[in-house]
C-alpha positions as CSV (number, residue, x, y, z in Angstrom):
1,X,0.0,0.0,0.0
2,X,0.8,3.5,-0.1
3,X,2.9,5.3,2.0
4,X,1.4,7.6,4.6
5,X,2.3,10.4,3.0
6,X,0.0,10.0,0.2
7,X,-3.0,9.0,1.5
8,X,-4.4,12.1,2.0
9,X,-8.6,11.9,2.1
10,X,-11.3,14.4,0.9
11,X,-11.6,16.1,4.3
12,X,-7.6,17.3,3.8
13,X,-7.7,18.6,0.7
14,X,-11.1,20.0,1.8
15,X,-9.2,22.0,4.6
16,X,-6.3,22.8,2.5
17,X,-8.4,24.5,-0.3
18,X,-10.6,25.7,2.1
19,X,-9.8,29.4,0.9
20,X,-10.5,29.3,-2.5
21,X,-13.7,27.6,-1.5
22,X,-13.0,24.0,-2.0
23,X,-13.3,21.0,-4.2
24,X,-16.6,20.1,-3.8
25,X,-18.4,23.2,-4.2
26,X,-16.5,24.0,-7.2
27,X,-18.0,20.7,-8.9
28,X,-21.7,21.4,-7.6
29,X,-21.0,24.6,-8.9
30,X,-20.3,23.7,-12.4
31,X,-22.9,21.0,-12.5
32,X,-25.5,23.7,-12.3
33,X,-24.3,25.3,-15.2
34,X,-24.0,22.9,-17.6
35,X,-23.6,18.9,-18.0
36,X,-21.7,16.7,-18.5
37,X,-17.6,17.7,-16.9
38,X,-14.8,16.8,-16.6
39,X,-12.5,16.8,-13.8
40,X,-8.5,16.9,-13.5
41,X,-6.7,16.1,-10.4
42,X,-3.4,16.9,-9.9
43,X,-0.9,15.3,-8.1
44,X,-3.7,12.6,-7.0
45,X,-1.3,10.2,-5.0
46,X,-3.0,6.8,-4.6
47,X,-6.4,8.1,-5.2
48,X,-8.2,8.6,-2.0
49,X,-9.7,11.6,-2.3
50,X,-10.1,11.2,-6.5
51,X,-12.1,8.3,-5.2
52,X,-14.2,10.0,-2.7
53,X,-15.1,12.8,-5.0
54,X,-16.0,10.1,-7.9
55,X,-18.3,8.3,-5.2
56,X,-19.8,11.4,-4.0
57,X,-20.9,12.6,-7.7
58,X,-21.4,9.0,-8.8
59,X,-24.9,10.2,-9.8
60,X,-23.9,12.9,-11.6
61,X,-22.9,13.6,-15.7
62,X,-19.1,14.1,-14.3
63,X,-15.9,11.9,-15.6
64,X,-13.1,12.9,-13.2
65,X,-9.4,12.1,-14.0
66,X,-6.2,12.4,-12.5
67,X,-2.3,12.5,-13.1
68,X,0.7,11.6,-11.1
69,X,4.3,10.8,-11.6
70,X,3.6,7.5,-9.1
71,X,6.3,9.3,-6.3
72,X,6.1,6.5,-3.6
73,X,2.8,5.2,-4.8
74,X,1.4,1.8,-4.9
75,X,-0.9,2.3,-7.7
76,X,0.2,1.8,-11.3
77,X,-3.4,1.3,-13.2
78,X,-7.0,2.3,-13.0
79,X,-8.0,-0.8,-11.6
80,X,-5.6,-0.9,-8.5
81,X,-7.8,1.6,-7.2
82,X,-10.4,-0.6,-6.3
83,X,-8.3,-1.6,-3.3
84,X,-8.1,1.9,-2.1
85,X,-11.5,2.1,-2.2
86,X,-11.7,-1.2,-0.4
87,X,-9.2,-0.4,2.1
88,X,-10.6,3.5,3.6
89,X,-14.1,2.0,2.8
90,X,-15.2,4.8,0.3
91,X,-17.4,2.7,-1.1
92,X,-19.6,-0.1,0.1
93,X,-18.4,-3.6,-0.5
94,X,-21.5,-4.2,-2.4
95,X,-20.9,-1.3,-5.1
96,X,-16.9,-1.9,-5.3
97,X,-17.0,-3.9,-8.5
98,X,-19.2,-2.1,-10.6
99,X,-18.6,1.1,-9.4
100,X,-16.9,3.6,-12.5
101,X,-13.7,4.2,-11.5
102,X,-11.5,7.3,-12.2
103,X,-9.6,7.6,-15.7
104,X,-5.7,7.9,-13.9
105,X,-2.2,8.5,-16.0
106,X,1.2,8.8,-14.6
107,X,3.8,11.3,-15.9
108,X,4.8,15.1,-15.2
109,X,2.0,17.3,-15.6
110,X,3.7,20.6,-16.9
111,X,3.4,18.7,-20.0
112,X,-0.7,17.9,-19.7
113,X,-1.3,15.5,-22.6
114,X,-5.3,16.5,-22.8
115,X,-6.6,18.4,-26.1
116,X,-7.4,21.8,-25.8
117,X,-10.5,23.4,-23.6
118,X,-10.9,19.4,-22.8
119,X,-11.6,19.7,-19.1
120,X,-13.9,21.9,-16.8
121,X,-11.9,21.6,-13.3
122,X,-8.4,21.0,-12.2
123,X,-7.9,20.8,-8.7
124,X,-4.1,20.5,-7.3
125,X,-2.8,20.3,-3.8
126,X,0.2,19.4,-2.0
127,X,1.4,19.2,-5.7
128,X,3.0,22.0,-7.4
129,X,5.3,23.3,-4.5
130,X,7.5,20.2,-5.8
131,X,7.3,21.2,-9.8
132,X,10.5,22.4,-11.2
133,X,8.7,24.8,-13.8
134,X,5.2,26.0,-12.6
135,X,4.5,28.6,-14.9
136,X,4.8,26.2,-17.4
137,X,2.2,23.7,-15.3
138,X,0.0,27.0,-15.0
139,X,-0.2,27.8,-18.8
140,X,-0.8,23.8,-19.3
141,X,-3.3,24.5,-17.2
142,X,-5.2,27.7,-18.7
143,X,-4.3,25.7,-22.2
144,X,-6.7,22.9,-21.1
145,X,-9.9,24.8,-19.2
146,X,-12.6,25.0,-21.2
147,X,-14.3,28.4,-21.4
148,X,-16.5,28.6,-18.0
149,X,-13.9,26.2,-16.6
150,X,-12.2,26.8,-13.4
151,X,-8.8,25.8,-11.5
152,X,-7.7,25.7,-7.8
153,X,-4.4,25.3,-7.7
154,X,-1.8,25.0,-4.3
155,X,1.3,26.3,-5.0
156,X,2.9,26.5,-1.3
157,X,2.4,27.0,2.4
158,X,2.8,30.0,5.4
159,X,4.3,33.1,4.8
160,X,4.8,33.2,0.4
161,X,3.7,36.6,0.0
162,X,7.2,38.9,-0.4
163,X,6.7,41.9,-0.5
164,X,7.6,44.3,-4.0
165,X,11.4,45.5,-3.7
166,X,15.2,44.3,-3.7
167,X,16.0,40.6,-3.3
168,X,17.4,40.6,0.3
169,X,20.8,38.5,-1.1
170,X,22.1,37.3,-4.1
171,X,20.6,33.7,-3.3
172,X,17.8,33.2,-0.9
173,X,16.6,36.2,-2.5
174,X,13.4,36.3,0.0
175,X,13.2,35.2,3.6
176,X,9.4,34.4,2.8
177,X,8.8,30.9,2.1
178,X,7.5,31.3,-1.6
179,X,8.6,28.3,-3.8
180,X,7.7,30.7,-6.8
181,X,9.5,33.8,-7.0
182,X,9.6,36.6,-9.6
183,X,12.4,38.9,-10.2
184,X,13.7,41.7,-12.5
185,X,17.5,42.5,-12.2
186,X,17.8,42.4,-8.3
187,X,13.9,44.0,-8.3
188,X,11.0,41.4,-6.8
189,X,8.1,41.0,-8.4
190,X,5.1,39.7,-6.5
191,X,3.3,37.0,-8.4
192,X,-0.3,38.6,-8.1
193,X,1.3,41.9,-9.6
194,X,2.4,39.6,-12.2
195,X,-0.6,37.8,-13.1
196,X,-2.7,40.9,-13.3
197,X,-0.6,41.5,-16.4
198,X,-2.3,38.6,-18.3
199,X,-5.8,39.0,-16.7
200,X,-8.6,40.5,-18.9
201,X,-11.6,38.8,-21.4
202,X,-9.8,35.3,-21.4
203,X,-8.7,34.5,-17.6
204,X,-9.1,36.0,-14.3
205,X,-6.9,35.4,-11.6
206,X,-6.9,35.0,-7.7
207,X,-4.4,34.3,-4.8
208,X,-6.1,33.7,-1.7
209,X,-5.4,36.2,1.5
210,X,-4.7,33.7,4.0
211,X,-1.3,32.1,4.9
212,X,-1.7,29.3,2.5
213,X,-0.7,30.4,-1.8
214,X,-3.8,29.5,-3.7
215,X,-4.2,30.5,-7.4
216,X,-7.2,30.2,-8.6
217,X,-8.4,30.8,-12.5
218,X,-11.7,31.3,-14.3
219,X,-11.6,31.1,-17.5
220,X,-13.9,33.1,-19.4
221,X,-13.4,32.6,-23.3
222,X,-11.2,30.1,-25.5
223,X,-7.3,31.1,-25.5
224,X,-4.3,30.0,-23.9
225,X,-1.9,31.4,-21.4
226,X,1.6,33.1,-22.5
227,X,3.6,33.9,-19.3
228,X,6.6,34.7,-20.8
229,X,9.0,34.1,-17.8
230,X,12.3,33.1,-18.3
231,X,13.5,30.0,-16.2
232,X,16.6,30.6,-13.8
233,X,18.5,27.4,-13.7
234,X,21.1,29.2,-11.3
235,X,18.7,30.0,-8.5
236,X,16.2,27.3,-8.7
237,X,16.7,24.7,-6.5
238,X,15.4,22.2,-3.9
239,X,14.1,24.0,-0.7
240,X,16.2,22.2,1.8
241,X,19.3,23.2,-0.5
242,X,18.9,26.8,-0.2
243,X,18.0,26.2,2.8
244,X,13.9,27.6,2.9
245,X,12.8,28.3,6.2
246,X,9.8,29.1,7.4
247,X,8.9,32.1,10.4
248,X,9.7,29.4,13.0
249,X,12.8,28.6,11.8
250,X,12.3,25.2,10.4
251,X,14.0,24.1,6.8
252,X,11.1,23.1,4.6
253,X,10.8,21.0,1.4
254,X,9.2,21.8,-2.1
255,X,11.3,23.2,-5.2
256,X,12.1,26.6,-5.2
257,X,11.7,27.9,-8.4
258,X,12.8,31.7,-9.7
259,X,11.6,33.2,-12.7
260,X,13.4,36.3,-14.8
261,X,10.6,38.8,-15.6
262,X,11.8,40.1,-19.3
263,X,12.0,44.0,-19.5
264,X,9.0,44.5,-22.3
265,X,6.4,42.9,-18.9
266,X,8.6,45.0,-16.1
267,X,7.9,48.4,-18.6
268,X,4.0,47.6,-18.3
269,X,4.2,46.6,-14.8
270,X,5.5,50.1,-14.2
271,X,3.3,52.0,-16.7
272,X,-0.1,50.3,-15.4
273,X,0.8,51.7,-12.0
274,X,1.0,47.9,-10.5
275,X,4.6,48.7,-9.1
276,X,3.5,52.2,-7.2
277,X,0.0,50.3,-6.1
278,X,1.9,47.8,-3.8
C-alpha cells in the first residue's frame, strides 16, 4: 500500500483548499451550469480523495481524471484503485465492483497531454510546491480549461507573499517561504502583480489572502496562457538546498523555483501603475 504520506482523504484537501472555496463546491458549482464535466486532479497520489469525489458525484454527468508521476505510490493502473476504495471503505463492498472508477495517468504534468478546452476543473494540492517549472504547469493548465472552466491550484504554504522590492541577497533572494519567486534585475516582483498583467476577457486570476498560496483561474473565453517568464537554472533549487525556512525557523521541502521577468512585462508593470499600487 501506499505510504502515509499519500493518502491524503477528501476532508484534507477539503481543509487545504478551504480558501478558495474547496473542491466540492466547485463541482456542484459547475454542474448547475452545464452537464456533463470533466475533472482533473493533480498530483492525486493513490487516489483517496479522486475516489471519494468520484463516489460522491457518482450520480452525476461528471468523468473525473487524475495524473501523477507514481512518487512513492502503490498504484500503477485504474483498476488498483479498487483496493483503495476497499481499504478507507469509500465505497460499500456491495458497489466496489461495478462502481466507474477514475480515468488515472502517470507522468509530469507541466506537460498535460489533454486536447485543448478538454476539461472543466483541475484541482491541485500538495502538488505544485515540488514542480520544477510551474508557470509552465500554469499555462498547461489555462491551455486545457474549457471556457467557464475553473482551477484551484496550491502552490505553497505560510508566509509566500514577499513583498515588492530588492532581493534581500544574491541567493535566498526572500526570507518568505515562496517556492515561486519573480524577479527583474535584483527588483521582486510579486506573483499577483504579475498575473494581473495577463488577466482580462480570457482569464481572471486570484491568490487567496490567507497564509496558504492558492491560485485560482476562471476562465472566461477560448485562449491559452503566455507567461513569458524566463526559467533561472542558477537559483532554482530544492528548498532544503537553499535552505527555505519558514517564520519558525524550520527548513522546509518543495522546489524553489525563480523566474526572470523580461523587461518589455517589467515596462508595463510600471506604466499600469502595478509597481506604485503595492
Amino acid at each position: 500500500m501506499p505510504t502515509e504520506d499519500r493518502t491524503r482523504g477528501l476532508r484534507e484537501i477539503e481543509r487545504l483548499l478551504r480558501a478558495a472555496g474547496g473542491v466540492e463546491a466547485a463541482v456542484s458549482a459547475l454542474l448547475a451550469q452545464r452537464t456533463p464535466i470533466d475533472v482533473l486532479e493533480v498530483g492525486f497520489g493513490h487516489g483517496r480523495a479522486l475516489l471519494e469525489l468520484a463516489w460522491r458525484f457518482r450520480d452525476d454527468d461528471v468523468a473525473f481524471h487524475g495524473i501523477d508521476l507514481g512518487y512513492k505510490s502503490g498504484i500503477g493502473s485504474r483498476e488498483d484503485l479498487r483496493a483503495v476504495a476497499r481499504t478507507y471503505e469509500i465505497v460499500p463492498e456491495a458497489d466496489v465492483d461495478g462502481f466507474e472508477l477514475p480515468d488515472i495517468h502517470f507522468y509530469d504534468a507541466t506537460r498535460l497531454r489533454l486536447p485543448d478546452e478538454s476539461v472543466d476543473l483541475v484541482v491541485s494540492a500538495v502538488t505544485i510546491r515540488f514542480m520544477h517549472d510551474k508557470a509552465a504547469f500554469v499555462e498547461e493548465v489555462c491551455r486545457v480549461l474549457r471556457p467557464g472552466g475553473r482551477a484551484i491550484l496550491h502552490v505553497g504554504e505560510a508566509n509566500w507573499d514577499y513583498p515588492w522590492g530588492p532581493a534581500v541577497d544574491d541567493r535566498l533572494l526572500t526570507p518568505y517561504t515562496s517556492r515561486l519567486v519573480l524577479r527583474h534585475g535584483d527588483e521582486l516582483i510579486p506573483l499577483g502583480a504579475y498575473l494581473e498583467l495577463f488577466a482580462g476577457e480570457t482569464f481572471r486570476f486570484g491568490l487567496t489572502p490567507e497564509t496558504r498560496c492558492i491560485l485560482t483561474v476562471e476562465k472566461r473565453a477560448p485562449g491559452s496562457l503566455a507567461l513569458d517568464l524566463d526559467y533561472d537554472d542558477e537559483l532554482s533549487m530544492p528548498g532544503r538546498r537553499l535552505p527555505l525556512k519558514n517564520r519558525h525557523g524550520e527548513v522546509r521541502g518543495g522546489f524553489r523555483t525563480v523566474y526572470d521577468v523580461r523587461a518589455e512585462h517589467y515596462e508595463r508593470l510600471v506604466a499600469q501603475g502595478l509597481r506604485e499600487r503595492a
